[in-house]
Biopython code that builds the backbone (N, CA, C, O; Angstrom):
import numpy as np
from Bio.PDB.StructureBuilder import StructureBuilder

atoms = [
    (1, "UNK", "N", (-22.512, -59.263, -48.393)),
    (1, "UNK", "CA", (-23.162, -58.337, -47.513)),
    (1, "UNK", "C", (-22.430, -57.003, -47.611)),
    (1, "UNK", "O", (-21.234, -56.865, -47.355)),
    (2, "UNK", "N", (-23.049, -56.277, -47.907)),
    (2, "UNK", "CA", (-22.877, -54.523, -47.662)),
    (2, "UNK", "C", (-22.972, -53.931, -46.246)),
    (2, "UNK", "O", (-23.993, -54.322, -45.681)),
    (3, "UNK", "N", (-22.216, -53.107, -45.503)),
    (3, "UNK", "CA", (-22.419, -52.561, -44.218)),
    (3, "UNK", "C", (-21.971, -51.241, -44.618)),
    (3, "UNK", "O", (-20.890, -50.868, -45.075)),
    (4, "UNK", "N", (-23.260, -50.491, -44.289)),
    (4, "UNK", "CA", (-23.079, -48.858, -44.796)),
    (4, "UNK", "C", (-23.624, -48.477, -43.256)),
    (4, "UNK", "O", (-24.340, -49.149, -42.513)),
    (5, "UNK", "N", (-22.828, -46.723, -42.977)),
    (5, "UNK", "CA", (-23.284, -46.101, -41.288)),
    (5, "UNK", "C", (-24.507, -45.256, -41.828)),
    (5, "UNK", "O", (-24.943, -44.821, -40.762)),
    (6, "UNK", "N", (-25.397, -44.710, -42.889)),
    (6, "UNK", "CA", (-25.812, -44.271, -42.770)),
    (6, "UNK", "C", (-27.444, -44.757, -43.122)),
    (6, "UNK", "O", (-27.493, -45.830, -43.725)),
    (7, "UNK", "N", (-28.805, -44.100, -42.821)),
    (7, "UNK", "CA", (-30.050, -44.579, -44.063)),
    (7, "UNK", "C", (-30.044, -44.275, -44.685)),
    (7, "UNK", "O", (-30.640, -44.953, -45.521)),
    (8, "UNK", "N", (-29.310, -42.636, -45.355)),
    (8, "UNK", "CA", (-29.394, -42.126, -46.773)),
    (8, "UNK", "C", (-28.626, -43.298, -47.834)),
    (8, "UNK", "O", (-29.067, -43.932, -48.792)),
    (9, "UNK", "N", (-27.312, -43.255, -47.195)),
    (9, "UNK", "CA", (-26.260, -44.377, -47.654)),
    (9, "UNK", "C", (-27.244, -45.733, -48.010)),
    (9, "UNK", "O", (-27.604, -45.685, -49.186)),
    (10, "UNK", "N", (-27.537, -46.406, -47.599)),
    (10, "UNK", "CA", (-28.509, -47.627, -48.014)),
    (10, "UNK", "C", (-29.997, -47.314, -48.559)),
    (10, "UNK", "O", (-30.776, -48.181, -48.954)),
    (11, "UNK", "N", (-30.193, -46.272, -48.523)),
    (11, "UNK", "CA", (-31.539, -46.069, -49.782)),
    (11, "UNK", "C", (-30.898, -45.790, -50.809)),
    (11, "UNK", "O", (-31.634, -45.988, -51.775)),
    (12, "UNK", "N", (-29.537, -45.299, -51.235)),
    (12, "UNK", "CA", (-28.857, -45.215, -52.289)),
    (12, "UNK", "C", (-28.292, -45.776, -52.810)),
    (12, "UNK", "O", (-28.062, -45.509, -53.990)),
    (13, "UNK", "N", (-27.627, -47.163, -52.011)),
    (13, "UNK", "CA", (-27.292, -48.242, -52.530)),
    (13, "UNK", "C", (-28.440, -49.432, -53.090)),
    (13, "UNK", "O", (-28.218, -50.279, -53.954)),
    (14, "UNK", "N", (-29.491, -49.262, -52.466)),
    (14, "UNK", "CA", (-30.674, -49.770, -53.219)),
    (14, "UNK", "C", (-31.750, -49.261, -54.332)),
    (14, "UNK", "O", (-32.665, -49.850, -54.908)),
    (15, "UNK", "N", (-31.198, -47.737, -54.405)),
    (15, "UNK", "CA", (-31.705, -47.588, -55.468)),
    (15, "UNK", "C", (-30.627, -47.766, -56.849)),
    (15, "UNK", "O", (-31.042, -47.527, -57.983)),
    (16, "UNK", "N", (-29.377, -48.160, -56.621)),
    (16, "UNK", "CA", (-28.423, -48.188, -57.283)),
    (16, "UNK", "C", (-28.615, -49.837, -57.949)),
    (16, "UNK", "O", (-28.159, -50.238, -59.019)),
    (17, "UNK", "N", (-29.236, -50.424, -57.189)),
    (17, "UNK", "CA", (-29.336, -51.474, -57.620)),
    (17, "UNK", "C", (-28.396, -52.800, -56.775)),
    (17, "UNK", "O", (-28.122, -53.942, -57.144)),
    (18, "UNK", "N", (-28.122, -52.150, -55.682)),
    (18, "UNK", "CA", (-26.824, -53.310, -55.272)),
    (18, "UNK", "C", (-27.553, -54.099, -53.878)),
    (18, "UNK", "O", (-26.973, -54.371, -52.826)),
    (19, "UNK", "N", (-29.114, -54.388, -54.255)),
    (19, "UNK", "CA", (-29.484, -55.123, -53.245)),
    (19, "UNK", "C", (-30.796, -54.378, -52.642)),
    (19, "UNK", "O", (-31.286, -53.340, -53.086)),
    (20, "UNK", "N", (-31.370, -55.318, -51.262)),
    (20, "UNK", "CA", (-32.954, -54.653, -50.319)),
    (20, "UNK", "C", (-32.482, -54.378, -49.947)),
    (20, "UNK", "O", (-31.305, -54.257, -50.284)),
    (21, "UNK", "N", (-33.101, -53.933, -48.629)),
    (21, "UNK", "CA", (-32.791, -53.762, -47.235)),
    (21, "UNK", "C", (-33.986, -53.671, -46.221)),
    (21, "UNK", "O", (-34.870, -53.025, -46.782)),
    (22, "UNK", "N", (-34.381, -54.044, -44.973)),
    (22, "UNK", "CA", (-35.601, -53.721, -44.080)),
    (22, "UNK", "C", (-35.388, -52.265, -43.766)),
    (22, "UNK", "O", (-34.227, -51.864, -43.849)),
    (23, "UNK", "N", (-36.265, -51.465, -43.442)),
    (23, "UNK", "CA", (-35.941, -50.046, -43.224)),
    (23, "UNK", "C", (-37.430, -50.112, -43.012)),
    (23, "UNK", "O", (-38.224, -50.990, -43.349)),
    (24, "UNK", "N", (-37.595, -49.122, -42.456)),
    (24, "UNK", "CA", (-38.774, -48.542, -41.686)),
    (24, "UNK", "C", (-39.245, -47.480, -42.961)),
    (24, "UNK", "O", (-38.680, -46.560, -43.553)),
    (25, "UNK", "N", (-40.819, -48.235, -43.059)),
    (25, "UNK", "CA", (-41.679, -47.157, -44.039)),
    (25, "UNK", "C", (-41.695, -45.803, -43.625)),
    (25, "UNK", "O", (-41.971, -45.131, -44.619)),
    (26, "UNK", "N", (-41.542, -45.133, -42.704)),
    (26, "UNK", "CA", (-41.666, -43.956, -42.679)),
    (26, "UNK", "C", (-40.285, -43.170, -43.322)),
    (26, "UNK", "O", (-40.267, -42.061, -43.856)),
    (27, "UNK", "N", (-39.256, -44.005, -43.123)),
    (27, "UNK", "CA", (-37.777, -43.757, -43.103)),
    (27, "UNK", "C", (-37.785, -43.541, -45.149)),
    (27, "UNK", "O", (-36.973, -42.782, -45.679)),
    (28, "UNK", "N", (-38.701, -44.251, -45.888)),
    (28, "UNK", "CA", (-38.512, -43.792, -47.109)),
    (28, "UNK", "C", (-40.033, -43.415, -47.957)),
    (28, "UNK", "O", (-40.448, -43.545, -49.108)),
    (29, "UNK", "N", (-40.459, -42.984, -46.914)),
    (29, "UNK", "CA", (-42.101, -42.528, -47.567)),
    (29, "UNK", "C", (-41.696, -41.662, -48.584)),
    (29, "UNK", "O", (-42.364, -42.086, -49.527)),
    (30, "UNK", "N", (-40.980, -40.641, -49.051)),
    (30, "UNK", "CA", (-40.838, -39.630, -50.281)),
    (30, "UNK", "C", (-39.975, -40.393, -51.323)),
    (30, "UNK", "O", (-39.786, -39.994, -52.472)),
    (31, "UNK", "N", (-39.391, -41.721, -50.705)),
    (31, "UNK", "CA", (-38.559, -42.620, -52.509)),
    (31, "UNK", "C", (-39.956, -43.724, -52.414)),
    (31, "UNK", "O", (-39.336, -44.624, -52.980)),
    (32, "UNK", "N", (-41.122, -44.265, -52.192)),
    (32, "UNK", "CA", (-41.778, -44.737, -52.498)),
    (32, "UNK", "C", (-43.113, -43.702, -52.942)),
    (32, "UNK", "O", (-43.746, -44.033, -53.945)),
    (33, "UNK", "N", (-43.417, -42.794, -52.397)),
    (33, "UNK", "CA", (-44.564, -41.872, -53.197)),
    (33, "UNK", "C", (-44.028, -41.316, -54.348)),
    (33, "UNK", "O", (-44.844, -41.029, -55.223)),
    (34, "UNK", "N", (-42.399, -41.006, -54.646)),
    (34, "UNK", "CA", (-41.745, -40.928, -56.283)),
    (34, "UNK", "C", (-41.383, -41.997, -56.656)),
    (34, "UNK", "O", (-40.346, -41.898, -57.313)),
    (35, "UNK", "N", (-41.844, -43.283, -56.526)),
    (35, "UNK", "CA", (-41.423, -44.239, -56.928)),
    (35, "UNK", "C", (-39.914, -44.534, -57.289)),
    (35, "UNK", "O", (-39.516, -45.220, -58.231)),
    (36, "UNK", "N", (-39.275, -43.971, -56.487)),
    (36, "UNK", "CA", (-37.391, -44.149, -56.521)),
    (36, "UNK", "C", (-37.437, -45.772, -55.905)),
    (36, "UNK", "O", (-36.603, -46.548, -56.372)),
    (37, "UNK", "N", (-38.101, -46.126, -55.189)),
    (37, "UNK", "CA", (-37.885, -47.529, -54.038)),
    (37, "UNK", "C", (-39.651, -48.300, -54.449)),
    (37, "UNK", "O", (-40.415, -47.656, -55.168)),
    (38, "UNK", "N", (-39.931, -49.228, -54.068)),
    (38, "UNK", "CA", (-41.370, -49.947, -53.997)),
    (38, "UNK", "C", (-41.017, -50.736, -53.139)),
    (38, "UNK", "O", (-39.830, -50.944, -52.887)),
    (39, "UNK", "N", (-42.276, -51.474, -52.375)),
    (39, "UNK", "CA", (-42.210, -51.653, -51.073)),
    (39, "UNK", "C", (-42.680, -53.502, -51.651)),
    (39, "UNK", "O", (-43.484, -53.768, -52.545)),
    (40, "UNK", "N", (-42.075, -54.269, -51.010)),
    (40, "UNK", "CA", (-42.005, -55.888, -51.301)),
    (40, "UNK", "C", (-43.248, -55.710, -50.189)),
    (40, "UNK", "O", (-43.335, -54.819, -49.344)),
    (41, "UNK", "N", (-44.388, -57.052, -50.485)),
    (41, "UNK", "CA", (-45.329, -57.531, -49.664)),
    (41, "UNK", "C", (-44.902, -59.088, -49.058)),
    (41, "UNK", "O", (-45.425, -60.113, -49.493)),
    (42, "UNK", "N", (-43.924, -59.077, -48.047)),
    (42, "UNK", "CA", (-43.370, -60.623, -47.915)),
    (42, "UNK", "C", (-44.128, -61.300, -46.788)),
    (42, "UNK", "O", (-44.565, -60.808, -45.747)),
    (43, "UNK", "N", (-44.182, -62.555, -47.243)),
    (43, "UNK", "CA", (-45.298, -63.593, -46.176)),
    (43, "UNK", "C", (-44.057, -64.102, -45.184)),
    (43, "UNK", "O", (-42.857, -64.192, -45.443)),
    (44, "UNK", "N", (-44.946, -64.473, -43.671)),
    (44, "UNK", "CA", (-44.392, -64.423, -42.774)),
    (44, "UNK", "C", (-43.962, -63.872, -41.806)),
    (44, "UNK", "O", (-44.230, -62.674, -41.887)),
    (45, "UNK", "N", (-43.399, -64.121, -40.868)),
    (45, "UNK", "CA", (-43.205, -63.265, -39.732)),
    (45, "UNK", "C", (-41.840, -62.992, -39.351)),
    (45, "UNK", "O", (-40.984, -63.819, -39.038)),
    (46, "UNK", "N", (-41.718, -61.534, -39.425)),
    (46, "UNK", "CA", (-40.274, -61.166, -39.181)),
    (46, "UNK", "C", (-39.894, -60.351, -38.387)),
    (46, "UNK", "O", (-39.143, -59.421, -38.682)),
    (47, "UNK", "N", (-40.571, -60.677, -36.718)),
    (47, "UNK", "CA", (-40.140, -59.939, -35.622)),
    (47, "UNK", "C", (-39.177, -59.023, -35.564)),
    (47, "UNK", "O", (-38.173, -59.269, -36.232)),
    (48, "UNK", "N", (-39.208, -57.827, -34.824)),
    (48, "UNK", "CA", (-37.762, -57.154, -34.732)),
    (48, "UNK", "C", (-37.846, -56.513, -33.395)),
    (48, "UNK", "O", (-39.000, -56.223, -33.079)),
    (49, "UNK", "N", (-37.279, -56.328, -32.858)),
    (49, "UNK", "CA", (-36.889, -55.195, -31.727)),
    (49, "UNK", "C", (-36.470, -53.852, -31.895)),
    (49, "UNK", "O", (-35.398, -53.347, -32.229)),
    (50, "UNK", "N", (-38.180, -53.150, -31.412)),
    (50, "UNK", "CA", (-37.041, -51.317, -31.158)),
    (50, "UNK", "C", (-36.671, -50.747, -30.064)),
    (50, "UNK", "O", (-37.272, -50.691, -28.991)),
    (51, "UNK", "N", (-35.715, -50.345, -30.343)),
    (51, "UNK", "CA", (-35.157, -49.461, -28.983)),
    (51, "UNK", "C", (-34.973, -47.782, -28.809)),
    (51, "UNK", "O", (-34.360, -47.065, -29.600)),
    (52, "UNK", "N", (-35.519, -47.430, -27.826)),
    (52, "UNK", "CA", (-35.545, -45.621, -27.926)),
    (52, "UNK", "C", (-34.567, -45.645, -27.211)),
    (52, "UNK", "O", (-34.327, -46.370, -26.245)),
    (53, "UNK", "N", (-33.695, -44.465, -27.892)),
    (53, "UNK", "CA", (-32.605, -43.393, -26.827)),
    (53, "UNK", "C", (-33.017, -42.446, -27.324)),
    (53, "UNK", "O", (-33.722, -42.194, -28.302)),
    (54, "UNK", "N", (-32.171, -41.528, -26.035)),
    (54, "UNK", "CA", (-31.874, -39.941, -26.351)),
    (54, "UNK", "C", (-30.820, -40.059, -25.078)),
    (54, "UNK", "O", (-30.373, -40.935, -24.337)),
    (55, "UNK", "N", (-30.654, -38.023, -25.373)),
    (55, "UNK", "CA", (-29.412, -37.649, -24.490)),
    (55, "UNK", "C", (-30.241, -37.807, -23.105)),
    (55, "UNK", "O", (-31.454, -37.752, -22.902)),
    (56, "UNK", "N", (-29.022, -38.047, -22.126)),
    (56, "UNK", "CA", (-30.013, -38.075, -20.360)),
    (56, "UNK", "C", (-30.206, -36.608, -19.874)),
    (56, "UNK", "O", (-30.565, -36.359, -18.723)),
    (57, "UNK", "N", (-29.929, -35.577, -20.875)),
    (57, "UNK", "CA", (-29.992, -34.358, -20.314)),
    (57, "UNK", "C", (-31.607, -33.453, -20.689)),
    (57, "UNK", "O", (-32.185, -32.546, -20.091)),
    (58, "UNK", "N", (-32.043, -34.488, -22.398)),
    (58, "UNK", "CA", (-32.979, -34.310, -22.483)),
    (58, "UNK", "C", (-34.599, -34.902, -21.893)),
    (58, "UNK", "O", (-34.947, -35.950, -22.438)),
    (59, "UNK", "N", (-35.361, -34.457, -21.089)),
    (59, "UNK", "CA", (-36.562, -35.157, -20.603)),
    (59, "UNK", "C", (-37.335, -35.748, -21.217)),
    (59, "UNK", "O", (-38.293, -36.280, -20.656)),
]
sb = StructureBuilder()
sb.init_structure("model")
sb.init_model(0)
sb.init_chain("A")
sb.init_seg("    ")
for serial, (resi, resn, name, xyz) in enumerate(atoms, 1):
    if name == "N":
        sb.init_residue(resn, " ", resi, " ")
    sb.init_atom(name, np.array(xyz, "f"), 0.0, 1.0, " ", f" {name:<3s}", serial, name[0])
structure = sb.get_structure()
């Protein structure tokens, strides 16, 4: 297992070749419309949980 802090960091390690990763289609829509990344079609169900923050100063 790889643990990188960033998404640039892990779209680069997967385009490097050192593995997937789940990531959110929007998060690499410009490395799949240049075909840098392609998107797996996997069967089954793979629930996830999202969570919103922001700062409490912003409304």
């Amino acid at each position: 297992m790889l643990e990188l802090n960033t998404l640039e960091a892990i779209m680069l390690a997967v385009e490097k070749g050192l593995g997937l990763t789940f990531v959110s289609r929007l998060a690499v829509k410009e490395r799949l419309e240049s075909k840098r990344l392609i998107q797996l079609n996997l069967t089954g169900y793979y629930p996830r949980q999202l969570h919103l923050a922001w700062h409490k100063k912003v409304p």
